[in-house]
DSSP file (Angstrom, degrees, kcal/mol; ACC not computed):
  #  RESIDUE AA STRUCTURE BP1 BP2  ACC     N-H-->O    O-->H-N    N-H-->O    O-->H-N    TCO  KAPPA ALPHA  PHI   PSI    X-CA   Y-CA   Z-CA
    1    1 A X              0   0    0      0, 0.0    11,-0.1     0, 0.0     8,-0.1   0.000 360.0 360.0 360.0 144.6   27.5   55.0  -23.1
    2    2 A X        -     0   0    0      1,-0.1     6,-0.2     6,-0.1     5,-0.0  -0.331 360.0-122.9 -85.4 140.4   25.8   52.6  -25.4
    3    3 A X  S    S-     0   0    0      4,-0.8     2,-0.2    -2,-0.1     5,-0.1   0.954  88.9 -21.6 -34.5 -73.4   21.6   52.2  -24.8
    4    4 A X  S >  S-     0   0    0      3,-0.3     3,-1.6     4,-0.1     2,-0.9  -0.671 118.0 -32.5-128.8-163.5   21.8   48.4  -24.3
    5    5 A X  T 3  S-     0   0    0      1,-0.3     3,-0.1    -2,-0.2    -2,-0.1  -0.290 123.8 -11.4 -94.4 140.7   24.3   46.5  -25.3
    6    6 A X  T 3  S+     0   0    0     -2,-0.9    41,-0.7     1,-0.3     2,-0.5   0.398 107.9 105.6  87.0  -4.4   26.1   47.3  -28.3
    7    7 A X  E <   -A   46   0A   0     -3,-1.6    -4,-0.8    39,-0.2    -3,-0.3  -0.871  51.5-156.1-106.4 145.0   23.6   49.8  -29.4
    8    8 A X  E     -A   45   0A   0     37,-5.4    37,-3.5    -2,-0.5     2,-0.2  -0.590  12.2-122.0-113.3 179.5   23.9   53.8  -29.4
    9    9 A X     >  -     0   0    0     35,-0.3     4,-2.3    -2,-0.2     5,-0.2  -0.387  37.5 -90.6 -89.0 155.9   22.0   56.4  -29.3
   10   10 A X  H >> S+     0   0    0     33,-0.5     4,-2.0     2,-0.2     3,-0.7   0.945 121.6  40.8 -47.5 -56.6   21.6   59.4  -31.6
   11   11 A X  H 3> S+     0   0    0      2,-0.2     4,-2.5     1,-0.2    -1,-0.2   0.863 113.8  47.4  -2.2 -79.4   24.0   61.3  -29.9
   12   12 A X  H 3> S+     0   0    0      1,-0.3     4,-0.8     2,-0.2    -1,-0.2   0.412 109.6  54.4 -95.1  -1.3   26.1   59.1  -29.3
   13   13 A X  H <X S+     0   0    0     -4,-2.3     4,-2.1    -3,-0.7    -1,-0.3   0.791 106.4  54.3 -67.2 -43.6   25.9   57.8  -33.1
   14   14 A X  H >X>S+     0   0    0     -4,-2.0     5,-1.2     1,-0.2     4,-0.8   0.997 108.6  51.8 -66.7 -53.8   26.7   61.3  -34.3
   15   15 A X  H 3<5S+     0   0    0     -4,-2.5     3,-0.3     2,-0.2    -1,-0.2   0.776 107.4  48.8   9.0 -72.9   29.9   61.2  -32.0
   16   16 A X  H 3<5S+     0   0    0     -4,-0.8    -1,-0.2     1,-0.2    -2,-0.2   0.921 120.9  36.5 -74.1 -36.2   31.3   58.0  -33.2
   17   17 A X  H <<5S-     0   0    0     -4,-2.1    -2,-0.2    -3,-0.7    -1,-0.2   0.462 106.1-122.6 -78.7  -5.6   30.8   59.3  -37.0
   18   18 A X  T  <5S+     0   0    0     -4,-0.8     2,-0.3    -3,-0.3    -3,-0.2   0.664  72.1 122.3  27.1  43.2   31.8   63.3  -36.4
   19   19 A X  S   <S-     0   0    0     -5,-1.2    -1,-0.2    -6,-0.2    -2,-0.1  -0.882  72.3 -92.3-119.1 169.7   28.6   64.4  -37.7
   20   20 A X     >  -     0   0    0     -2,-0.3     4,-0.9     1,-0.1     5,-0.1  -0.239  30.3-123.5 -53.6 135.9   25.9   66.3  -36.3
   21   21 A X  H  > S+     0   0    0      1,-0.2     4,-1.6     2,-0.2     5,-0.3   0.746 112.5  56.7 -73.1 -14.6   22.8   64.5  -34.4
   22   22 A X  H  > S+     0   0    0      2,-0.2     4,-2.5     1,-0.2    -1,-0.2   0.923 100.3  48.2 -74.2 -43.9   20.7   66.1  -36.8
   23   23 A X  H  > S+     0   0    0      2,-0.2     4,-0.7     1,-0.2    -2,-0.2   0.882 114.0  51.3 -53.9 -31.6   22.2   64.9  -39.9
   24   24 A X  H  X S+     0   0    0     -4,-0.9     4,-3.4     2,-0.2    -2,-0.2   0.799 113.1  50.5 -50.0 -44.4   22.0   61.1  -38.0
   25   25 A X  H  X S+     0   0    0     -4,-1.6     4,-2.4     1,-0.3    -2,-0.2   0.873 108.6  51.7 -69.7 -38.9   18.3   62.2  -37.5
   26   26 A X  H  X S+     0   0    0     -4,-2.5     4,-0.9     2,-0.3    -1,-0.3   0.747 108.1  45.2 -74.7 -24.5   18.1   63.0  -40.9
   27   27 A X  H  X>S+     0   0    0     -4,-0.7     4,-3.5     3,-0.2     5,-2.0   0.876 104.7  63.0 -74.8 -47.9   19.3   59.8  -42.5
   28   28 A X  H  <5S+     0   0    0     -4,-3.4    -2,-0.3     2,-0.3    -3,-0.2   0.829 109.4  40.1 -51.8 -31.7   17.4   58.0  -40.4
   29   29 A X  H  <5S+     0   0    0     -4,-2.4    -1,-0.2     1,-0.2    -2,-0.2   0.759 106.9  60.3 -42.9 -45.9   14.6   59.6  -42.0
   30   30 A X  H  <5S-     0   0    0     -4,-0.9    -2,-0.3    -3,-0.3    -3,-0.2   0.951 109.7-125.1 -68.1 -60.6   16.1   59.4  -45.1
   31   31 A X  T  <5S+     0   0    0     -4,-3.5     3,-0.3    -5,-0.1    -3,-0.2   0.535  82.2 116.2 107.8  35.6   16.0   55.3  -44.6
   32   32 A X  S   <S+     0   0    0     -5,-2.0     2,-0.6     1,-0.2    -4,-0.2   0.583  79.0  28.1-103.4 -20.6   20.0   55.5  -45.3
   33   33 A X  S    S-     0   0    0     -6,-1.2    -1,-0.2    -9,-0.1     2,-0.2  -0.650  87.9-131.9-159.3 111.2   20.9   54.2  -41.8
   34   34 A X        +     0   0    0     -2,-0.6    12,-0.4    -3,-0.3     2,-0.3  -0.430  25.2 171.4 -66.2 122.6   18.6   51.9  -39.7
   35   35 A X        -     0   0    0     -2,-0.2     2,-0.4    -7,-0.2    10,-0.1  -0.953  28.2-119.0-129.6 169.2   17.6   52.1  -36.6
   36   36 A X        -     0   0    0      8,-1.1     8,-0.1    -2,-0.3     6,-0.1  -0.764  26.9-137.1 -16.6  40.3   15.3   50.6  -33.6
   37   37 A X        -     0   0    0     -2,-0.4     2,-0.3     1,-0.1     6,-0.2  -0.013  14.8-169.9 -67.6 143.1   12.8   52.7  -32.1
   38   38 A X  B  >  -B   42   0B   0      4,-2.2     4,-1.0     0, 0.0     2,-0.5  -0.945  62.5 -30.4-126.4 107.0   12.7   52.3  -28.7
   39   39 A X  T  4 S-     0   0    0     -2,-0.3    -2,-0.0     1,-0.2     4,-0.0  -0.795 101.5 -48.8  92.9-121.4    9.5   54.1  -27.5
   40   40 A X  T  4 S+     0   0    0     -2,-0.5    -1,-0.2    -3,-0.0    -3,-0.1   0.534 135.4  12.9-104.7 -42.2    7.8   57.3  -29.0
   41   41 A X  T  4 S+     0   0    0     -3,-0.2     2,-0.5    -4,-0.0    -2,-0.1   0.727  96.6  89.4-109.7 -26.8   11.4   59.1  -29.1
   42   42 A X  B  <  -B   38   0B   0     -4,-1.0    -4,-2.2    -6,-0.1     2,-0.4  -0.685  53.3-157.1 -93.9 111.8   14.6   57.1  -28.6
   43   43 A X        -     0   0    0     -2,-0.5   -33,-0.5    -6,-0.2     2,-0.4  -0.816   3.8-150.5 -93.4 143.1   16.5   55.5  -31.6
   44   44 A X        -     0   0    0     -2,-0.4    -8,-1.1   -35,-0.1     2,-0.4  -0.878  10.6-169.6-115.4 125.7   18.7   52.7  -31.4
   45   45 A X  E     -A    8   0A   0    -37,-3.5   -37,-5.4    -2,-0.4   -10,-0.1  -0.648  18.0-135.1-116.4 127.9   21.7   52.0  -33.8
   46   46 A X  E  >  -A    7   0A   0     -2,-0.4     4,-1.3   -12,-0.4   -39,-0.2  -0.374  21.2-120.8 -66.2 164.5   23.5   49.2  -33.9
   47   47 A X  H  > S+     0   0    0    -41,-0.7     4,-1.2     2,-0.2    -1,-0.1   0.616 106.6  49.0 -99.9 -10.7   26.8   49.6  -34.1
   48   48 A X  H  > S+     0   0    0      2,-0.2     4,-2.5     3,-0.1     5,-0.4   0.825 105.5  60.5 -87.3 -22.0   27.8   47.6  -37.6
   49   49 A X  H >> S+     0   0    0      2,-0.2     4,-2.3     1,-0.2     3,-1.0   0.985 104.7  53.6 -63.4 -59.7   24.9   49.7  -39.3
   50   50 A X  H 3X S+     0   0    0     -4,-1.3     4,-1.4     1,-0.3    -1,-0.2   0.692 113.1  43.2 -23.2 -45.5   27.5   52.8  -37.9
   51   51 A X  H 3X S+     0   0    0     -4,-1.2     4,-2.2     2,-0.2    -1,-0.3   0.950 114.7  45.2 -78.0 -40.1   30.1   51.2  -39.7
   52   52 A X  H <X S+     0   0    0     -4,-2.5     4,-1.5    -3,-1.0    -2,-0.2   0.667 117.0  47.4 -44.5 -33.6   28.1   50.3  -43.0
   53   53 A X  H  X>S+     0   0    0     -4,-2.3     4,-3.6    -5,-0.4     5,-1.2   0.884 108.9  51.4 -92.9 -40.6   26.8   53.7  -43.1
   54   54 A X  H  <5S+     0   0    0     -4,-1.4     4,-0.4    -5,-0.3    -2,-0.2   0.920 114.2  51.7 -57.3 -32.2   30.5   55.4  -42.4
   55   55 A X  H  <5S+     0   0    0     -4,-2.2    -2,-0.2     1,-0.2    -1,-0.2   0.941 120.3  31.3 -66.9 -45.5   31.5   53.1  -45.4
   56   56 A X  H  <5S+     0   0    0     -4,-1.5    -2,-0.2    -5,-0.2    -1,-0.2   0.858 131.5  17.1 -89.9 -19.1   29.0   54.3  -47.4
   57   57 A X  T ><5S+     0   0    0     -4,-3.6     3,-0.9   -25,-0.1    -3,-0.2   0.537  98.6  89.9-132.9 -23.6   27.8   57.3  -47.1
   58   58 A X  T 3 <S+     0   0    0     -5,-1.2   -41,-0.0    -4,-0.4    -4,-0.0  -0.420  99.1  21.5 -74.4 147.3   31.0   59.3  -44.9
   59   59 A X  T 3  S+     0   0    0      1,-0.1    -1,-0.2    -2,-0.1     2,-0.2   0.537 105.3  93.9  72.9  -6.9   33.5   60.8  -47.5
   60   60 A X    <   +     0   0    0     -3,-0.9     2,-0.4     4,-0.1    -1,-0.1  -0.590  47.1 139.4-134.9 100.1   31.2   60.8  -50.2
   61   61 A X    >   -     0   0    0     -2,-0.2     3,-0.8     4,-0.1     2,-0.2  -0.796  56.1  -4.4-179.4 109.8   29.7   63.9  -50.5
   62   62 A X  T 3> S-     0   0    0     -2,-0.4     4,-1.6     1,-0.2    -2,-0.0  -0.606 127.1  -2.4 103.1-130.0   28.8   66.2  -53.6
   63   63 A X  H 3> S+     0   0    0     -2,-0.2     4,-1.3     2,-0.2    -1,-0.2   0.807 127.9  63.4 -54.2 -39.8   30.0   64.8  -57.2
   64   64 A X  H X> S+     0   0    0     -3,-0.8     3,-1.7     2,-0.2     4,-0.8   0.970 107.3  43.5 -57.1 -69.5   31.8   61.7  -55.8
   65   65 A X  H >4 S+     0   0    0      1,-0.2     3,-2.4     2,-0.2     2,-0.6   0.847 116.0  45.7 -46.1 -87.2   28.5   60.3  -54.5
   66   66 A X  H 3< S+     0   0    0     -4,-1.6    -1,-0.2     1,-0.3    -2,-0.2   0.256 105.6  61.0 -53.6  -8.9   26.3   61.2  -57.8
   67   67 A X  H << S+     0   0    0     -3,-1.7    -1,-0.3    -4,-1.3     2,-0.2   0.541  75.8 111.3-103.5 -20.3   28.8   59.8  -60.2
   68   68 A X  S X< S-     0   0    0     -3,-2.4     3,-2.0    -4,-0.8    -3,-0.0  -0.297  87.5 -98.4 -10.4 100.9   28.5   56.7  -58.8
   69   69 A X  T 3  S+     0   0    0      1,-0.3    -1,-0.1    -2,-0.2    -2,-0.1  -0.105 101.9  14.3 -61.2 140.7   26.7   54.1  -61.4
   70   70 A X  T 3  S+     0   0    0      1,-0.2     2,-1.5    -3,-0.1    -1,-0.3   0.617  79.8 152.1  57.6  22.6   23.1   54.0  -60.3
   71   71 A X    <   -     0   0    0     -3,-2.0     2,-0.3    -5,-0.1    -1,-0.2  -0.559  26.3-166.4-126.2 145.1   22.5   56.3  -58.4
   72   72 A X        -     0   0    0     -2,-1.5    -1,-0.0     1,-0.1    -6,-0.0  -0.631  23.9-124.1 -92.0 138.0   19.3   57.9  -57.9
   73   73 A X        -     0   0    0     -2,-0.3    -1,-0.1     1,-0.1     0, 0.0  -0.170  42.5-102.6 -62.2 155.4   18.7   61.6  -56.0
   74   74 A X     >  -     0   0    0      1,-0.1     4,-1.4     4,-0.0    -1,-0.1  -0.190  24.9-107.0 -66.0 178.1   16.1   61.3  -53.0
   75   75 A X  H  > S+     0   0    0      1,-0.2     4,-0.6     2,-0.2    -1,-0.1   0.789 127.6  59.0 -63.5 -38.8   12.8   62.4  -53.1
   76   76 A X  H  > S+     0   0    0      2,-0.2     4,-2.1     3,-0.1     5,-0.3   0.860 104.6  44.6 -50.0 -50.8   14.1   65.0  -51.0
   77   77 A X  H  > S+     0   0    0      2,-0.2     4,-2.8     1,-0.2     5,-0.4   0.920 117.1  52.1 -61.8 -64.4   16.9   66.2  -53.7
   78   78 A X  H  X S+     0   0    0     -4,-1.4     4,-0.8     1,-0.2    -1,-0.2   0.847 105.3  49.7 -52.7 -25.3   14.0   66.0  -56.5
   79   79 A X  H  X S+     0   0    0     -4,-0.6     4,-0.6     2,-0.2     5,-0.3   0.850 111.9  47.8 -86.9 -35.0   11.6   67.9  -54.9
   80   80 A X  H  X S+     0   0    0     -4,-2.1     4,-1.4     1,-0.2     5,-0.3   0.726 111.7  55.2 -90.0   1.8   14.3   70.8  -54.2
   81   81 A X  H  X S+     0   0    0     -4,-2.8     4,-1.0    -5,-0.3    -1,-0.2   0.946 110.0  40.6 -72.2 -39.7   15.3   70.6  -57.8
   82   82 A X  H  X S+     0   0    0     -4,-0.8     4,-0.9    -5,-0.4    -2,-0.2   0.408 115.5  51.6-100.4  14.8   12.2   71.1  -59.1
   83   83 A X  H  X S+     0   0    0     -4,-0.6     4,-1.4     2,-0.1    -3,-0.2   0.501 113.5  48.2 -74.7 -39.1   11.3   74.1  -56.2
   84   84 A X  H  X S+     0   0    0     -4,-1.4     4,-2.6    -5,-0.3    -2,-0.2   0.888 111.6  47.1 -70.4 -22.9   14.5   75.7  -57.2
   85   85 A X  H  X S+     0   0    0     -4,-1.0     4,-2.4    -5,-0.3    -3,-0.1   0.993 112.2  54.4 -45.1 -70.1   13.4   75.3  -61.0
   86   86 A X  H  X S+     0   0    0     -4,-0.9     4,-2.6     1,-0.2    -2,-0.2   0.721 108.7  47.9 -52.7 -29.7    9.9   76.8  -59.8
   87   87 A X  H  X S+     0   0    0     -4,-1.4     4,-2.2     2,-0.2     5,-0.4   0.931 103.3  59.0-105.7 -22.7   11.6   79.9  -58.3
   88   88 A X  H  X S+     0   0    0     -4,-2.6     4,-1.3     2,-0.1     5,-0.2   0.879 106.9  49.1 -27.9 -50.0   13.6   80.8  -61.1
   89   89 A X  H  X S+     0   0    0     -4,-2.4     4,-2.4     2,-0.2     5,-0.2   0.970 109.0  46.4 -54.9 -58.8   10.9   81.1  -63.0
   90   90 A X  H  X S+     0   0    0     -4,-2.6     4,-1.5     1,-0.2    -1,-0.2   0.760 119.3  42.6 -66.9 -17.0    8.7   83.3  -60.8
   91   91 A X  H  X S+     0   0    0     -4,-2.2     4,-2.0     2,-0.2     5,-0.5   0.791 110.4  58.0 -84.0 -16.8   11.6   85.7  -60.0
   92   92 A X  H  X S+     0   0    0     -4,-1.3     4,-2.0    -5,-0.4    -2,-0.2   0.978 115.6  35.6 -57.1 -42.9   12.3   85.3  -63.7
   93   93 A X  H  X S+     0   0    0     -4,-2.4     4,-1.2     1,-0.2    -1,-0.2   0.874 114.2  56.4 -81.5 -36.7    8.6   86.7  -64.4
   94   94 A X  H  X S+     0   0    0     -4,-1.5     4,-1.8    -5,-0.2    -1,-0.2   0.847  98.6  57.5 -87.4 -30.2    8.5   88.9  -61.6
   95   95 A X  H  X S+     0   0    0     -4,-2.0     4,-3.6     2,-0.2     5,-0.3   0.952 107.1  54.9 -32.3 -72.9   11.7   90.8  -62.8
   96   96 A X  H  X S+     0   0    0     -4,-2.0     4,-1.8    -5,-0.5    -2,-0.2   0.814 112.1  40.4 -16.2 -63.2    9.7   91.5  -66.3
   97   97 A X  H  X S+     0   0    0     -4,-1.2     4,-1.0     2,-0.2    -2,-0.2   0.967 111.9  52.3 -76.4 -58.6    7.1   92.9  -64.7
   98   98 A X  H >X S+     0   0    0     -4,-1.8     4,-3.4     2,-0.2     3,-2.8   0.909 115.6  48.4  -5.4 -82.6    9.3   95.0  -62.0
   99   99 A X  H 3X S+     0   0    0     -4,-3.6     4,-1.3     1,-0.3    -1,-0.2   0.813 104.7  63.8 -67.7 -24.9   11.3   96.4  -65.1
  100  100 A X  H 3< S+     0   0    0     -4,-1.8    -1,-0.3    -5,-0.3     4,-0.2   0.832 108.3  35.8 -17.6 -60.9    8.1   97.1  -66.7
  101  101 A X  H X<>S+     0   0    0     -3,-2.8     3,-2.2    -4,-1.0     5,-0.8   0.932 107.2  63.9 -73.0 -63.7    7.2   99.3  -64.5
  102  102 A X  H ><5S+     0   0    0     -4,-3.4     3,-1.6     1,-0.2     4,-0.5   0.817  96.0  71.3 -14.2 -50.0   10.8  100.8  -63.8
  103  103 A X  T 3<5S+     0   0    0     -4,-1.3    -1,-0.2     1,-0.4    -2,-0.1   0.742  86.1  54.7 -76.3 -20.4   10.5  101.9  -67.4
  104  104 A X  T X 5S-     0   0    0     -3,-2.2     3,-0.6    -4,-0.2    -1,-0.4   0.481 121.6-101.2 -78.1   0.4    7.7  104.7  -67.1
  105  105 A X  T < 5 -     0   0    0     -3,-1.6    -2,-0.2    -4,-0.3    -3,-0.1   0.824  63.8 -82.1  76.1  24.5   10.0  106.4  -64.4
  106  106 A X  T 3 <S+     0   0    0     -5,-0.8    -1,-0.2    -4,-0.5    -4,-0.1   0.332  92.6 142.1  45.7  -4.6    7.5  104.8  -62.0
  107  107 A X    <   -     0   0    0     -3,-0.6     2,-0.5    -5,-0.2    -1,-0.2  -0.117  58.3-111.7 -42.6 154.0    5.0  107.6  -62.5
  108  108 A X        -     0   0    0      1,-0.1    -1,-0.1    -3,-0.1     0, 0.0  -0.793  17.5-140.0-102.2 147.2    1.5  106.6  -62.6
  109  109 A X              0   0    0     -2,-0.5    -1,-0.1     1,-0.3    -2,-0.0   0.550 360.0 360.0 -82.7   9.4    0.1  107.1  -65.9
  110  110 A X              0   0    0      0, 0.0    -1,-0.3     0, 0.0    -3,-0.0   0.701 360.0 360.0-101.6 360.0   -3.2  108.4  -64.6
């Protein structure tokens, strides 16, 4: 049942869209679907943002979304591009060294 009227809940947002209240939580974070705060804890979503957001954002998902003209990755998506970048690299370097080692027959040379 809706908070007041004509507004939901997290819940009861994810529900009406058949996604997870954490993914809800997580757009709302994202700033991709507005809500209300009502208090320290309680979001409230209007119910057209639900539809606006199902329009935009439901059903487009992976390549469909990114091929879209203009559009830019989150801050979130950029940062794990360039942390997945960053850890190629260090296993890339740490491999080297590993087979480095490997190569003596792992004896120590003293």
């Amino acid at each position: 049942m809706p908070i007041e009227r004509n507004f939901y809940t997290v819940q009861e947002a994810a529900d009406a869209l058949g996604v997870t209240a954490d993914t809800i939580r997580r757009a709302i974070f994202d700033g991709t679907l507005r809500a209300e705060k009502i208090g320290s804890r309680l979001s409230a979503i209007a119910p057209d943002e639900i539809e606006r957001y199902r329009s935009d954002h439901l059903g487009k998902q992976g390549w469909d979304k990114r091929r879209e003209p203009g559009h830019e990755p989150s801050e979130r998506a950029l940062y794990m591009r360039k942390y997945r970048a960053r850890l190629r690299t260090e296993q890339s370097e740490g491999r080297s060294a590993t087979e480095e080692e490997e190569g003596d027959g792992g004896r120590d040379p003293g």
